[in-house]
C-alpha positions, 0 to 999 in steps of 0.5 A: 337161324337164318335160312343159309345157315339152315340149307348148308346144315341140311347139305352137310347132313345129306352129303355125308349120308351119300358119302357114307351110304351111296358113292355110286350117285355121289360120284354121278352127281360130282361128273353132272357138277363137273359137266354143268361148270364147264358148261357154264364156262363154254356158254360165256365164251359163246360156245366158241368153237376150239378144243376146249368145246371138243374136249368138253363134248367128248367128256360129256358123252363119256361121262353120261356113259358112265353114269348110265353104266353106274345107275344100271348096276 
């Protein structure tokens, strides 16, 4: 089996035990996801200064909040 096939089924297997067993860093690690694609997005366009800088700065901050909420519980 080569070594892509073997890395998507140890994804899978560890994917549906956080589904199954732990959300709560199932979804801290969707909103880190989300954070870094967007941060990708930004970083090609230069950081250009607009909205979608600000929205994603505002989303960032809420989001760490959250997640720092989430892993105290």
């Amino acid at each position: 089996m080569s070594s892509r096939n073997e890395l998507g089924k140890e994804f899978g297997i560890r994917f549906t035990w956080l589904v199954r067993n732990d959300r709560k860093m199932l979804f801290i690690g969707l909103l880190k996801l989300v954070n870094a694609v967007w941060f990708a997005g930004l970083w090609q366009t230069g950081f250009a200064i607009g909205l979608s800088l600000l929205l994603w700065v505002v989303f960032f901050i809420a989001s760490m909040l959250i997640a720092i909420r989430l892993d105290r519980l």
